[in-house]
Backbone of each chain as ProteinMPNN parsed JSONL, in Angstrom:
{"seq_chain_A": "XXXXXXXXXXXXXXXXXXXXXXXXXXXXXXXXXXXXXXXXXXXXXXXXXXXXXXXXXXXXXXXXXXXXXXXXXXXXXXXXXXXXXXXXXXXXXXXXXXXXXXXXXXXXXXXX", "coords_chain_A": {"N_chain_A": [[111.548, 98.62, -57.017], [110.41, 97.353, -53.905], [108.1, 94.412, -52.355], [106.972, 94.541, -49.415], [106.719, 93.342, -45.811], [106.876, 94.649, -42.546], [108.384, 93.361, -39.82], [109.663, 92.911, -37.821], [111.969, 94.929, -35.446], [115.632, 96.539, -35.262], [117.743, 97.299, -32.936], [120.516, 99.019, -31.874], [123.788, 100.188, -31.064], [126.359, 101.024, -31.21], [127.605, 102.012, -34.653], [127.671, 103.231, -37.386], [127.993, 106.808, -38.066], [126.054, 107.745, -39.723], [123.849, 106.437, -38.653], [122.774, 107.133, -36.615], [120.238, 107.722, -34.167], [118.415, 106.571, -36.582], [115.488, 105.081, -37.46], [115.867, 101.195, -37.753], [114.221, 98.73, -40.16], [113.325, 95.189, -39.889], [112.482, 93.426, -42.818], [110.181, 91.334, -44.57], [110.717, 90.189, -47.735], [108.047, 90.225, -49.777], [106.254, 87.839, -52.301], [104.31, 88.991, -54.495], [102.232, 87.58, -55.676], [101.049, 85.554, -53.931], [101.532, 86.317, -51.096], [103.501, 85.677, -49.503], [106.772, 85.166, -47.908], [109.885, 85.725, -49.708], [112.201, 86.552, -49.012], [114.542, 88.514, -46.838], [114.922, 91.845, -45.89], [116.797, 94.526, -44.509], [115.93, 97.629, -43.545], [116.169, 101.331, -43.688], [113.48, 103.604, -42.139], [111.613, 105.759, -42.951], [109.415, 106.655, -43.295], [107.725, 106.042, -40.825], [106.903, 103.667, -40.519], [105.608, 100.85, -39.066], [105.529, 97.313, -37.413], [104.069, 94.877, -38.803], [102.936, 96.302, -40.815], [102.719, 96.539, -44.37], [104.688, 97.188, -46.564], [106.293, 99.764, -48.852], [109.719, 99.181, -50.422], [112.77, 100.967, -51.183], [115.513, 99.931, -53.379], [118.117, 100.542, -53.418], [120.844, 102.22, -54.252], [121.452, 105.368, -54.858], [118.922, 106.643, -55.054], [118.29, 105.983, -52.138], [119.843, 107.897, -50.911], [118.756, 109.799, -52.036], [116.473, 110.441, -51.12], [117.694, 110.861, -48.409], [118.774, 112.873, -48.457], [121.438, 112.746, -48.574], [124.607, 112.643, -49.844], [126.733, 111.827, -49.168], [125.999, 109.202, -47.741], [125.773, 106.332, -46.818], [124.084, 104.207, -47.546], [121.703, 102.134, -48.795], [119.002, 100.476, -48.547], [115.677, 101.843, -48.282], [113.026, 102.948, -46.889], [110.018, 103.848, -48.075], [107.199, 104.013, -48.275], [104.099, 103.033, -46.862], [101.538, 100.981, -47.581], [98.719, 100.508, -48.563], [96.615, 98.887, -50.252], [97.2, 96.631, -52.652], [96.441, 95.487, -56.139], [96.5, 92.995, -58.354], [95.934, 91.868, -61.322], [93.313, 90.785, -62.462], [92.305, 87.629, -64.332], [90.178, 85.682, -66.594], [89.841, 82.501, -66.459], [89.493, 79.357, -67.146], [86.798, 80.063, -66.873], [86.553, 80.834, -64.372], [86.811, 83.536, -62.28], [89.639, 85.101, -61.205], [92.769, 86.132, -58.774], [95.876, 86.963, -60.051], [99.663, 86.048, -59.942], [102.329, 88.082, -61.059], [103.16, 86.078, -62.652], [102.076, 84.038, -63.469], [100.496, 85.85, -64.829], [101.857, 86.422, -67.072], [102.209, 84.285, -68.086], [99.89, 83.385, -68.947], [98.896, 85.996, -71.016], [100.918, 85.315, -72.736], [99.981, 82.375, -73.531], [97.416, 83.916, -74.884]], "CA_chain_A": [[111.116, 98.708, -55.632], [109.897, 95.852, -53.51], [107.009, 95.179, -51.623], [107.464, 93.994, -47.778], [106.281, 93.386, -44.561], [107.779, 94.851, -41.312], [108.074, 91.579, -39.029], [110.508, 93.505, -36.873], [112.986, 96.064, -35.511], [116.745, 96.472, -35.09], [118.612, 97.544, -31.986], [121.924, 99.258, -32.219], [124.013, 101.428, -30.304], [127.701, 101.089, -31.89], [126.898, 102.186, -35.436], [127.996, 104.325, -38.42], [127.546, 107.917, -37.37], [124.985, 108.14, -40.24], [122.862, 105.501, -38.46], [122.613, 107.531, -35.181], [119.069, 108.31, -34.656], [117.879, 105.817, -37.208], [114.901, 103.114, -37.114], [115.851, 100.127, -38.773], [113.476, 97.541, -40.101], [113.448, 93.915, -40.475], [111.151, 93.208, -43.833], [110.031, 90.324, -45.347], [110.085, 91.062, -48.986], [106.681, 89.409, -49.852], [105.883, 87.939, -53.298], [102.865, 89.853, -54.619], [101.241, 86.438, -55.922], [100.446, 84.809, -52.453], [102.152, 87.296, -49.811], [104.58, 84.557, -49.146], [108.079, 86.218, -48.082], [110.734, 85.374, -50.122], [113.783, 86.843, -48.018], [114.226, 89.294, -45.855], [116.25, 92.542, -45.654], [116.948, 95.638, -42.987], [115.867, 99.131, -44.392], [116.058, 102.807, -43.078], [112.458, 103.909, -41.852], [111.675, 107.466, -43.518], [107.62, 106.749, -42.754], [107.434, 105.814, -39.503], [106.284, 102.656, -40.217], [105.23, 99.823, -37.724], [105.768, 96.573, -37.755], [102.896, 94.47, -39.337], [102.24, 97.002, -42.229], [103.355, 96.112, -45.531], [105.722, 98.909, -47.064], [107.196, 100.106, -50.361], [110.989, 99.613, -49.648], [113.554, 101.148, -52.107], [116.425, 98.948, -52.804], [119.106, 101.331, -55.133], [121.56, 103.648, -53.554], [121.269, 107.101, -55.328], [117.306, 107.068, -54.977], [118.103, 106.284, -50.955], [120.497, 109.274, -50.691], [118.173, 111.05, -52.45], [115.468, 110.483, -49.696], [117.985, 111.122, -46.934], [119.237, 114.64, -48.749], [123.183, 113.32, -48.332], [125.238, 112.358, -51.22], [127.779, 110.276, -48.592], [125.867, 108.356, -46.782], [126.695, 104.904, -46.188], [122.52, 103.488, -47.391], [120.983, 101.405, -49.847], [117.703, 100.361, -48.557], [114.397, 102.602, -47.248], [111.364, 102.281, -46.662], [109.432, 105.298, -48.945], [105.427, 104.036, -48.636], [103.087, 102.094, -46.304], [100.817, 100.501, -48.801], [97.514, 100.451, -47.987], [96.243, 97.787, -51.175], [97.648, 96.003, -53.948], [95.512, 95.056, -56.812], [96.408, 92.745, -59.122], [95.355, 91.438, -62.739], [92.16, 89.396, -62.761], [92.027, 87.106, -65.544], [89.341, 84.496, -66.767], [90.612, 80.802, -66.663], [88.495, 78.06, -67.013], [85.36, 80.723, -66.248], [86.139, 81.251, -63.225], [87.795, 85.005, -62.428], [91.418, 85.025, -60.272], [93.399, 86.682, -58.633], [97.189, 86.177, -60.4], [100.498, 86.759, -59.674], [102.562, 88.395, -62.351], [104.27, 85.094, -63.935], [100.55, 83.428, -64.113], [99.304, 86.885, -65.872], [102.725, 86.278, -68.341], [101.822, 82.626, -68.879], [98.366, 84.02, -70.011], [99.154, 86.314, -72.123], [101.434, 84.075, -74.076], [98.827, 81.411, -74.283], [96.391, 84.022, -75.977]], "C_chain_A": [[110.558, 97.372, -55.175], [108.931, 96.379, -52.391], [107.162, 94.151, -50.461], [106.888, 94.399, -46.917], [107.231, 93.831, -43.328], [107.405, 93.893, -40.709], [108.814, 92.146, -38.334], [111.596, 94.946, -36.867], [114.491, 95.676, -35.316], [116.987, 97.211, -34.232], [119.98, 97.941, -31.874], [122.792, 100.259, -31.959], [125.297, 102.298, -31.197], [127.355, 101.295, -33.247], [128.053, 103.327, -36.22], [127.429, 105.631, -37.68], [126.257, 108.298, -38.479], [123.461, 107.686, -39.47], [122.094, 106.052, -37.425], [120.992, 107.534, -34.904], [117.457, 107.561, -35.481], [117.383, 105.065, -37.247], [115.053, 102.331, -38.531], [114.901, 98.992, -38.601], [113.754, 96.384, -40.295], [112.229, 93.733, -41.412], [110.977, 92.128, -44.49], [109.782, 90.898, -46.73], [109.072, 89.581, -49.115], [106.461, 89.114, -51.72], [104.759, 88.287, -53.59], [101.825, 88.76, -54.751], [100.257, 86.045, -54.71], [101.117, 85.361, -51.259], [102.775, 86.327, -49.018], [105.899, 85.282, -48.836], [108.557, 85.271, -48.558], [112.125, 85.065, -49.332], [113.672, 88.016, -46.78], [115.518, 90.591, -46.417], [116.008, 93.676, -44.913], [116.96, 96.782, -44.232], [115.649, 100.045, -43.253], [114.569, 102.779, -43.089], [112.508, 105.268, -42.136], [109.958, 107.53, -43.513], [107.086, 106.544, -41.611], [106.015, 104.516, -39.673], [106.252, 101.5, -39.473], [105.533, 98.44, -37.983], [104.39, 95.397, -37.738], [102.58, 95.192, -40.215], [103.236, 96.524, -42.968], [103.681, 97.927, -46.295], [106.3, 98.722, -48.119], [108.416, 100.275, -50.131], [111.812, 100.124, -51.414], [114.887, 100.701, -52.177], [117.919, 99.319, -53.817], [119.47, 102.39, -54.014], [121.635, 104.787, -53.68], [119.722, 107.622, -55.004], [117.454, 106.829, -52.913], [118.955, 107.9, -50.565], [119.75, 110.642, -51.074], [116.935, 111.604, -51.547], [115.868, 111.231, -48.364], [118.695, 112.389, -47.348], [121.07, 114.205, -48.403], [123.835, 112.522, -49.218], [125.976, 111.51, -50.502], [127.311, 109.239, -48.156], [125.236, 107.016, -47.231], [124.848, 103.939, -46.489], [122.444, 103.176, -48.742], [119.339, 101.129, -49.544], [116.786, 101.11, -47.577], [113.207, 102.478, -47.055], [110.959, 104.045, -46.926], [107.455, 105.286, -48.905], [105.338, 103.085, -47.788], [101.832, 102.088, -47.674], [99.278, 99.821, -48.02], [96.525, 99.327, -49.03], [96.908, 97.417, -52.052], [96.212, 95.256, -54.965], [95.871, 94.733, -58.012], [95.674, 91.685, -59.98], [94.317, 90.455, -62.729], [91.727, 88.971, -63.936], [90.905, 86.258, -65.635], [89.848, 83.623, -67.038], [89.7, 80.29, -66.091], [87.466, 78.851, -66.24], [85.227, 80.73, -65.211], [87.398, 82.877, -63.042], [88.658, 84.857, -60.696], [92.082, 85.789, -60.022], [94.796, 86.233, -59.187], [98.168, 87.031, -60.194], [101.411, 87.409, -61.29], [103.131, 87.434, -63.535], [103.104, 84.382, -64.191], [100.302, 84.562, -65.28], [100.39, 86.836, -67.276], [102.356, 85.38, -68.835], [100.827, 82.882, -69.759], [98.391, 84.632, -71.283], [99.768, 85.838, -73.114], [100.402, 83.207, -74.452], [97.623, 82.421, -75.068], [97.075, 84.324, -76.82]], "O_chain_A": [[110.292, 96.447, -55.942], [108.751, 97.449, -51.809], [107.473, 92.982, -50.694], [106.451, 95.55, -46.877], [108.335, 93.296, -43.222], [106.275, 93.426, -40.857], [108.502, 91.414, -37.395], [111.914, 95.699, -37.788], [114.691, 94.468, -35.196], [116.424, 98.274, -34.496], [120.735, 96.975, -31.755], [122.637, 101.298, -32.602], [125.351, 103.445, -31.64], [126.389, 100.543, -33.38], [128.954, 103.997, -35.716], [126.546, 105.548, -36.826], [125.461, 109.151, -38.085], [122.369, 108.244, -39.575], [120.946, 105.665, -37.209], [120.473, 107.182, -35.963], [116.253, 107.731, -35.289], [117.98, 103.992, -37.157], [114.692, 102.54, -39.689], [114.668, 98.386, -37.555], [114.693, 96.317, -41.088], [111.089, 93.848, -40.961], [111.948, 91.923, -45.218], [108.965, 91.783, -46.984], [109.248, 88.422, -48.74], [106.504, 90.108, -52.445], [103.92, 87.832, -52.813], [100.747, 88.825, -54.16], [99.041, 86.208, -54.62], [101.19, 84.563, -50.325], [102.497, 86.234, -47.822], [106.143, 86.152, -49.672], [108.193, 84.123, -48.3], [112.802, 84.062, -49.105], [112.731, 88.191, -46.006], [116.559, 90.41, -47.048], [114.822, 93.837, -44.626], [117.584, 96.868, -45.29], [115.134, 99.756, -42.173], [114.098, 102.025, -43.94], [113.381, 105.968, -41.623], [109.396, 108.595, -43.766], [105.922, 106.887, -41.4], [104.862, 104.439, -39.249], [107.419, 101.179, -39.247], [105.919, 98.357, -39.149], [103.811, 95.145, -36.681], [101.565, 94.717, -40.724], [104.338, 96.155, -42.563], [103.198, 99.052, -46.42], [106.819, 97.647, -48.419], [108.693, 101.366, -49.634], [111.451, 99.696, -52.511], [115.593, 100.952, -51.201], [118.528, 98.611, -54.62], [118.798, 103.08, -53.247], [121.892, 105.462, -52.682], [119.425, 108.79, -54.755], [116.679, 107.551, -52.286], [118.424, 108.822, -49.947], [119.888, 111.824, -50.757], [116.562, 112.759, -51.341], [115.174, 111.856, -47.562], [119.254, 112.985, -46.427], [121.875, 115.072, -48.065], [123.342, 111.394, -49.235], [126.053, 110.368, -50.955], [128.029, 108.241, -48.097], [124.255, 106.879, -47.961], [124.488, 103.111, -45.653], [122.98, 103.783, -49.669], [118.504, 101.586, -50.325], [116.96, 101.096, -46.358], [112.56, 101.444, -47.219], [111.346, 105.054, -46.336], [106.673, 106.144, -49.314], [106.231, 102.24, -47.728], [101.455, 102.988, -48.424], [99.041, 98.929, -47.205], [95.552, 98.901, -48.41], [97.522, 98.426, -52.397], [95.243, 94.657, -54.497], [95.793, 95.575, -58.906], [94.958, 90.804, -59.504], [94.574, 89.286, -63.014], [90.935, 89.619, -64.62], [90.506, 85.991, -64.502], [90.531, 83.73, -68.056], [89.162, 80.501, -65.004], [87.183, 78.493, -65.097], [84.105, 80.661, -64.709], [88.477, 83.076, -63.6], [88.283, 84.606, -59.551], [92.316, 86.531, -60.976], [95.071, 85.077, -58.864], [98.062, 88.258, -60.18], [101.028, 87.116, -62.423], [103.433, 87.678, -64.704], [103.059, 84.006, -65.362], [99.976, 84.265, -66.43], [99.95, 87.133, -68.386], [102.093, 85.399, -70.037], [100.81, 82.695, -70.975], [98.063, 84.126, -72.355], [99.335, 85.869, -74.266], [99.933, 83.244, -75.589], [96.878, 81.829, -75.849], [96.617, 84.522, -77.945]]}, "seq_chain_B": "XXXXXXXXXXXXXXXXXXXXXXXXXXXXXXXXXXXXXXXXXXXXXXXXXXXXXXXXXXXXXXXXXXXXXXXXXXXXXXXXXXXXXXXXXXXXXX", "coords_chain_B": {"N_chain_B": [[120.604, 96.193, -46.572], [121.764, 93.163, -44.246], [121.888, 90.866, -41.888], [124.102, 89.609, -39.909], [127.279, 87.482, -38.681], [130.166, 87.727, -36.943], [133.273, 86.076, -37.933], [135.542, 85.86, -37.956], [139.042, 87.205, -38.343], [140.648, 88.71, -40.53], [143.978, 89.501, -42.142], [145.649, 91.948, -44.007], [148.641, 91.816, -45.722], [149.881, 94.036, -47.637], [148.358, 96.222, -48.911], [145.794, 98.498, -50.601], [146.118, 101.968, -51.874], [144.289, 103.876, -49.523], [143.06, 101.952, -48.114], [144.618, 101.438, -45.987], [145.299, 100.94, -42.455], [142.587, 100.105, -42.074], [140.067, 97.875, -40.591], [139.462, 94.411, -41.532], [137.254, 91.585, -41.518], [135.994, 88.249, -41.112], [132.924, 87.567, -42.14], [129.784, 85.482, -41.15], [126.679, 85.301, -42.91], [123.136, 85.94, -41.755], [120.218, 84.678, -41.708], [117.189, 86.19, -40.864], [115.946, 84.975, -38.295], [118.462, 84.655, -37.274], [120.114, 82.344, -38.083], [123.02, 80.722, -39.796], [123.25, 81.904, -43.366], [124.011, 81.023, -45.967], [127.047, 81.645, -47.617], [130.126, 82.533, -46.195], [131.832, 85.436, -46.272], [134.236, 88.272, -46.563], [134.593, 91.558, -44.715], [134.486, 95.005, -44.725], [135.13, 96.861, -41.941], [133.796, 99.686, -40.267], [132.403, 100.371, -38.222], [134.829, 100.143, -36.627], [135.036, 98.188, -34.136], [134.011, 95.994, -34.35], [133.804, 92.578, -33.41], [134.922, 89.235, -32.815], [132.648, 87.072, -33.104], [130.168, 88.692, -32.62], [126.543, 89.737, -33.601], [126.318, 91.511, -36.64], [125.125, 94.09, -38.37], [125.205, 94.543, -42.055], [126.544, 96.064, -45.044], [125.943, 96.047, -48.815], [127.393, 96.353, -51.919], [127.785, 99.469, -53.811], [127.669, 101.331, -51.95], [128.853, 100.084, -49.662], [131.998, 100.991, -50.436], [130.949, 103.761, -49.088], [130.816, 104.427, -46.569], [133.051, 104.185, -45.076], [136.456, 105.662, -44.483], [138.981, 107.532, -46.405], [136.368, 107.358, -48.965], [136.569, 106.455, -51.385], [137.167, 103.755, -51.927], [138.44, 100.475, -52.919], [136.099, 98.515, -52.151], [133.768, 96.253, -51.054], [132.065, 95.319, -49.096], [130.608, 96.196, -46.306], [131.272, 96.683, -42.685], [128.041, 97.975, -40.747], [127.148, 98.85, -38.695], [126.845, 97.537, -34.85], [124.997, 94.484, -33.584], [122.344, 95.471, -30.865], [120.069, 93.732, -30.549], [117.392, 92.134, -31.933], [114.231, 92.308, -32.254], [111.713, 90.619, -33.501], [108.18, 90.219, -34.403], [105.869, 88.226, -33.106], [104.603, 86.205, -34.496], [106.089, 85.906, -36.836], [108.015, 84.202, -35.868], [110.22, 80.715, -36.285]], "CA_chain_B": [[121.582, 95.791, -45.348], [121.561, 91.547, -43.733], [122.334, 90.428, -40.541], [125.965, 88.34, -40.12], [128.415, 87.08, -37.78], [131.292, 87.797, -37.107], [133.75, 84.899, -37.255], [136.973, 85.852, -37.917], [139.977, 88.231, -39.022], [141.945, 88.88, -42.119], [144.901, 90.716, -41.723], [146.38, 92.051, -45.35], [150.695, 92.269, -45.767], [149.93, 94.37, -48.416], [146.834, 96.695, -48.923], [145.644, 98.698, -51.825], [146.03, 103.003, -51.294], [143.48, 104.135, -49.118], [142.403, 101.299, -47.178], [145.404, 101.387, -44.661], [144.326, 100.962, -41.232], [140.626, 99.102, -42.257], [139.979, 96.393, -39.855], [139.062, 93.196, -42.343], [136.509, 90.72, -40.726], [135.052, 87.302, -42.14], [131.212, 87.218, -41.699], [128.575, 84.738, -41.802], [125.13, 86.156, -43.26], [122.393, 85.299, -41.053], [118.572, 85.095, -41.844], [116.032, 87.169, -39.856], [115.921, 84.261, -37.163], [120.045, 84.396, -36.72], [120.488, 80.94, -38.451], [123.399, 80.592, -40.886], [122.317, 81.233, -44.539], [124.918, 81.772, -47.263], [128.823, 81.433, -47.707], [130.929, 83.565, -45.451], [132.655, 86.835, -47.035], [134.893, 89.249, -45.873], [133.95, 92.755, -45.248], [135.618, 95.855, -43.962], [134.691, 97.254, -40.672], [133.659, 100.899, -40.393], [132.562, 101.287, -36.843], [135.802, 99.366, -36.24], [134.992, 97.694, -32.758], [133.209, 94.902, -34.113], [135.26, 91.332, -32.853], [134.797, 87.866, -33.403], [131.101, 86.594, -32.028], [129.586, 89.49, -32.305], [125.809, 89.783, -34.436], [126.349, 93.101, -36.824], [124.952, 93.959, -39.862], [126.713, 94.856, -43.058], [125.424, 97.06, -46.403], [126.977, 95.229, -49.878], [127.574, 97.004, -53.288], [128.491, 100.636, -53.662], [127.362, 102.02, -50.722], [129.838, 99.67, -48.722], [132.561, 102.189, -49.347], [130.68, 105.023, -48.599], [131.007, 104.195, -44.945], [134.654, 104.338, -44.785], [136.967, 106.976, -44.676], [138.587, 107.672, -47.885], [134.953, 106.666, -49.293], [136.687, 106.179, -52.605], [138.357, 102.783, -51.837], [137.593, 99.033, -53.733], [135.335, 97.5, -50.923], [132.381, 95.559, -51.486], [131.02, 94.632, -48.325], [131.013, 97.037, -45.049], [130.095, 96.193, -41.316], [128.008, 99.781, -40.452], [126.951, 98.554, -37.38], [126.46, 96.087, -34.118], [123.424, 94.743, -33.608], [122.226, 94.889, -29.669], [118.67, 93.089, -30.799], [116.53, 92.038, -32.788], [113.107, 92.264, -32.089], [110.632, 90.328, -34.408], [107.256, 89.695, -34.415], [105.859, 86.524, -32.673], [103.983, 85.593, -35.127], [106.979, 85.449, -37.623], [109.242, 83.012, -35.097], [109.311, 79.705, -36.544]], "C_chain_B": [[121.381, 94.284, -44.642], [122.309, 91.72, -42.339], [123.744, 89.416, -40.722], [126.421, 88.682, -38.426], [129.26, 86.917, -37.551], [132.388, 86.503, -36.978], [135.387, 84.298, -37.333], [137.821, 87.207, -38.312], [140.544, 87.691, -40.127], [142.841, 89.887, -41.904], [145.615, 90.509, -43.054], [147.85, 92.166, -44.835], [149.869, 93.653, -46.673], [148.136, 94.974, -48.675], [146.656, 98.144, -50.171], [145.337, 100.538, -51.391], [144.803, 103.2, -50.831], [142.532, 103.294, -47.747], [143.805, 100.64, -45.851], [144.644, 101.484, -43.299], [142.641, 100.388, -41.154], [140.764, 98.138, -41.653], [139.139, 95.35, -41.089], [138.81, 91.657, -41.702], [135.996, 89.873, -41.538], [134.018, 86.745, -41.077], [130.785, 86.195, -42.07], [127.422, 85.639, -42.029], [124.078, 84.869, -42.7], [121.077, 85.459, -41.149], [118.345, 86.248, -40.615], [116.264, 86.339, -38.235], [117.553, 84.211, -36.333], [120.595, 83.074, -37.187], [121.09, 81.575, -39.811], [122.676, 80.554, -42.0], [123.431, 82.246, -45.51], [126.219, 81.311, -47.186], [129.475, 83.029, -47.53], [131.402, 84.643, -46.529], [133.535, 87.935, -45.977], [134.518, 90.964, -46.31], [134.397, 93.395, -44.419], [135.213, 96.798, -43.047], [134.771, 99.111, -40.322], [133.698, 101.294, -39.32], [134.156, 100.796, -35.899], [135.982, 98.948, -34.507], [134.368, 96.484, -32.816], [133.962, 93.423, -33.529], [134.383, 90.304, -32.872], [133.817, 87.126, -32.102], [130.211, 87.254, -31.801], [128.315, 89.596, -33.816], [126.012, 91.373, -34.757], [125.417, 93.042, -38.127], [125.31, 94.795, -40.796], [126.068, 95.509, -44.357], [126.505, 96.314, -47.562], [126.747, 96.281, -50.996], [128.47, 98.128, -52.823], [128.469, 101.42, -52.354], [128.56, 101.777, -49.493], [131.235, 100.459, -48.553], [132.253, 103.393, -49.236], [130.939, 105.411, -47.613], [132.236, 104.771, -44.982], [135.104, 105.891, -45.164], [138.317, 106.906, -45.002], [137.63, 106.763, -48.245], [135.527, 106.171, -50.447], [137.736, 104.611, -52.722], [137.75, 101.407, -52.592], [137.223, 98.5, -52.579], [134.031, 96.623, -51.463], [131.458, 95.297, -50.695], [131.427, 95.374, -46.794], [130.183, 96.934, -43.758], [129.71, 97.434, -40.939], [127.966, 99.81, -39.183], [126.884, 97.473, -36.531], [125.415, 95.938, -33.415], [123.195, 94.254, -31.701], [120.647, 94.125, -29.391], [117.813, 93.12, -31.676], [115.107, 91.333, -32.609], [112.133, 92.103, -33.404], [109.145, 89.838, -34.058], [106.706, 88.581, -33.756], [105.638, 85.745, -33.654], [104.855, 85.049, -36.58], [107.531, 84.331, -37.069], [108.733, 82.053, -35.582], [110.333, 79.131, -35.936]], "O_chain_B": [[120.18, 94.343, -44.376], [123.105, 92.571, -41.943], [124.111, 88.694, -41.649], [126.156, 89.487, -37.533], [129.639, 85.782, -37.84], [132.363, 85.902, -35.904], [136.045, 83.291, -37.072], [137.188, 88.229, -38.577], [140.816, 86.55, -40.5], [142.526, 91.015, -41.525], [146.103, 89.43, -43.389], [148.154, 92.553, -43.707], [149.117, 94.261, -45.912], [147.084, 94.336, -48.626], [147.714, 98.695, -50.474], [144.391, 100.684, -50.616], [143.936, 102.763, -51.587], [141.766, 103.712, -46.878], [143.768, 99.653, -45.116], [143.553, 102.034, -43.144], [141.834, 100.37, -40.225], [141.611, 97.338, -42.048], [138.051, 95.794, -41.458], [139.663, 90.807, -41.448], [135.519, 90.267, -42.602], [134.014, 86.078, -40.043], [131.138, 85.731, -43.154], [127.258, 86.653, -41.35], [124.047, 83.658, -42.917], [120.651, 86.491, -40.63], [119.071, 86.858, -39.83], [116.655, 86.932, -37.229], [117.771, 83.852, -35.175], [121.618, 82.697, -36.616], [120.554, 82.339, -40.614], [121.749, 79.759, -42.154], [123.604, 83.452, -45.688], [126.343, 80.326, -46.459], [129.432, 84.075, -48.178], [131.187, 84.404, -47.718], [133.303, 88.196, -44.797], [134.289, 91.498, -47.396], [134.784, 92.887, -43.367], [134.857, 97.824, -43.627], [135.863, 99.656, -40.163], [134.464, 102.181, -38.943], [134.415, 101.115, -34.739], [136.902, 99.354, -33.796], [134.105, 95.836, -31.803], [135.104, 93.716, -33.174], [133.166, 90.474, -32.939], [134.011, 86.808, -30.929], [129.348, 86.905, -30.996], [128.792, 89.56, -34.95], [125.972, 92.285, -33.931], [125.097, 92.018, -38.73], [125.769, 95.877, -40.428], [124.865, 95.297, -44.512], [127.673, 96.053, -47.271], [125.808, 97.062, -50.846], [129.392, 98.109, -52.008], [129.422, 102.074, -51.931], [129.051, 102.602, -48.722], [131.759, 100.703, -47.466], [133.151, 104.234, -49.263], [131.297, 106.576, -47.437], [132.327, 105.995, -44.899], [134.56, 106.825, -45.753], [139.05, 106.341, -44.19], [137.773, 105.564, -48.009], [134.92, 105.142, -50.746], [138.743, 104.457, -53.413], [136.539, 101.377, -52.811], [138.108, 97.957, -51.919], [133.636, 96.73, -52.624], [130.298, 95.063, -51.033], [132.484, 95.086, -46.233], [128.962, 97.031, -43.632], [130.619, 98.234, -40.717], [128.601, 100.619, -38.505], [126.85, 96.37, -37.077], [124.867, 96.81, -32.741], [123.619, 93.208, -31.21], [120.158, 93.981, -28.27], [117.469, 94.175, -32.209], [114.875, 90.135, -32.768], [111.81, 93.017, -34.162], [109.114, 88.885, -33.28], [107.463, 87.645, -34.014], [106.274, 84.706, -33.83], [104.489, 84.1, -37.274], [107.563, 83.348, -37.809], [107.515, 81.884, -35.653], [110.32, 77.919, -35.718]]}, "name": "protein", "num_of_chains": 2, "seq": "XXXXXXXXXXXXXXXXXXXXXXXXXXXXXXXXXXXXXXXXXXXXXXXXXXXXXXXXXXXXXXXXXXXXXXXXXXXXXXXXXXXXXXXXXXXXXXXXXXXXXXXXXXXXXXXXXXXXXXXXXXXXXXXXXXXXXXXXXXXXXXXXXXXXXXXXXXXXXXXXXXXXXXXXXXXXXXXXXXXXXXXXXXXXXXXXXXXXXXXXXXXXXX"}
């Protein structure tokens, strides 16, 4: 799963007949380290989420079908959670305590 | 699903059972902002009205032929829809 910002919507009349109906997002996927986006990609809205919240998108085709209850349809990415915190790994380096992203908290652990 | 542009046709002689009649379009993939970002591909047009200049956006892997109809065809890359805006954030625009 990935974790992303809504930064916008999509507009769209002409469309797959699955789409009818359907809000699409624009998301920054965000690296967890420094909430930097990486990329971006357009997901189905199944939370009615807004744009400025950061959301749990799902990015695998059998787990979106399985959201939208239809074995045909034509989706890969959804949006399954508004995420209300993230909280990761605070290590000690050089005595002072950090917030790190997950390839700092790997580096770490190798060095002990 | 990405944003792209439409920017041309492909027209097969010769086409593989099932995908008779598929309109075959070559996209650009376009960031969030609409600026080129990637190397074009061709991908096979579902709502089949899309035409050359037009911003759509396109679903890649398996899903791409789900769209279509026979779903069971070798596709890889399917236009679902056309996009009439894209409304972002201000504070994203750079």
């Amino acid at each position: 799963m990935i974790i992303g910002k809504v930064v916008g919507e999509i507009y769209s009349t002409i469309n797959h007949p699955f789409y009818n109906g359907k809000k699409l997002l624009v998301i920054d996927k965000l690296n967890p380290s420094n909430n930097r986006p990486i990329d971006y990609i357009i997901a189905v809205d199944s939370v009615d989420a807004g744009v400025g919240e950061t959301v749990l998108v799902v990015d695998e085709g059998n787990s979106a079908r399985q959201v939208v209850n239809d074995n045909s349809a034509p989706i890969r990415s959804i949006v399954v959670g508004i995420i209300d915190e993230i909280d990761l790994w605070r290590v000690q380096i050089a005595g002072k305590s950090r917030k790190t992203g997950v390839e700092e908290f790997l580096k770490y652990i190798k060095y002990r | 699903m990405l944003l792209g542009k439409v920017i041309g046709t492909v027209v097969p002689c010769v086409r593989y059972t099932g995908l008779e009649g598929v309109k075959f379009l070559i996209i650009q993939p376009l960031d969030k902002n609409r600026k080129p970002n990637g190397e074009p591909l061709v991908a096979a047009d579902a709502v089949a009205m899309a035409g050359v200049g037009e911003i759509i956006y396109y679903e890649g892997g398996r899903e791409a032929a789900l769209a279509l109809d026979p779903w069971f065809v070798p596709v890889d890359h399917t236009i679902i829809g056309i996009v009439d805006g894209v409304h972002l954030s201000s504070e994203v625009k750079d």
